[in-house]
Every structure is written in structure tokens, then in C-alpha cells.
N, C-alpha and C positions, 0 to 999 in steps of 0.2 A: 210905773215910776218908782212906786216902793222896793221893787228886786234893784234897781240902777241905784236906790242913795244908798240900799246895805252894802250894795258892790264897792261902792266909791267909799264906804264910812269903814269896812273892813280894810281895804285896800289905803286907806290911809293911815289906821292903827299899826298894818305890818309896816308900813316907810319909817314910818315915825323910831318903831321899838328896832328896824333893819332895812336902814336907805341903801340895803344890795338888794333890796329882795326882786325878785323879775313875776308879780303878782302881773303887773302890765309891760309887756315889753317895750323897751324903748334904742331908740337908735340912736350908736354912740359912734365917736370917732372918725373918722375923715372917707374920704372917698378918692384919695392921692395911692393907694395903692389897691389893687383888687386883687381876687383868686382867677379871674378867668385868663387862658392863655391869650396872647395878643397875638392876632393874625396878621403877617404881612401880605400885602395887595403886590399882586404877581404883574 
């Protein structure tokens, strides 16, 4: 549990000092457009 609060207590110092930073990735933006090709049904 002590490696988990320095993870969470470092990881909130970098937000704090750079709310871009990608320490934890997270998911952003919509799902209205994708990269994969769209198949048509033959």
C-alpha cells in the first residue's frame, strides 16, 4: 500500500505543477469518429 500512496502522491504533484502530463493515461474525446476502415456487408 505504501508504493500505491507514493504513486498516487507523486502523480498528483506532476497534475498539479502540469495538468498535460500523461503520468496516468486517460481517455479523451468522442467515439463519433474512428481510424478503422468501415466494411460494407456484400
Amino acid at each position: 500500500m505504501q508504493t500505491i500512496n507514493q504513486f498516487l502522491r507523486m502523480k498528483n504533484l506532476l497534475s498539479k505543477h502540469d495538468p498535460e502530463s500523461t503520468v496516468l493515461p486517460s481517455a479523451a474525446g468522442s467515439l463519433a469518429h474512428t481510424s478503422l476502415a468501415r466494411v460494407r456487408a456484400c
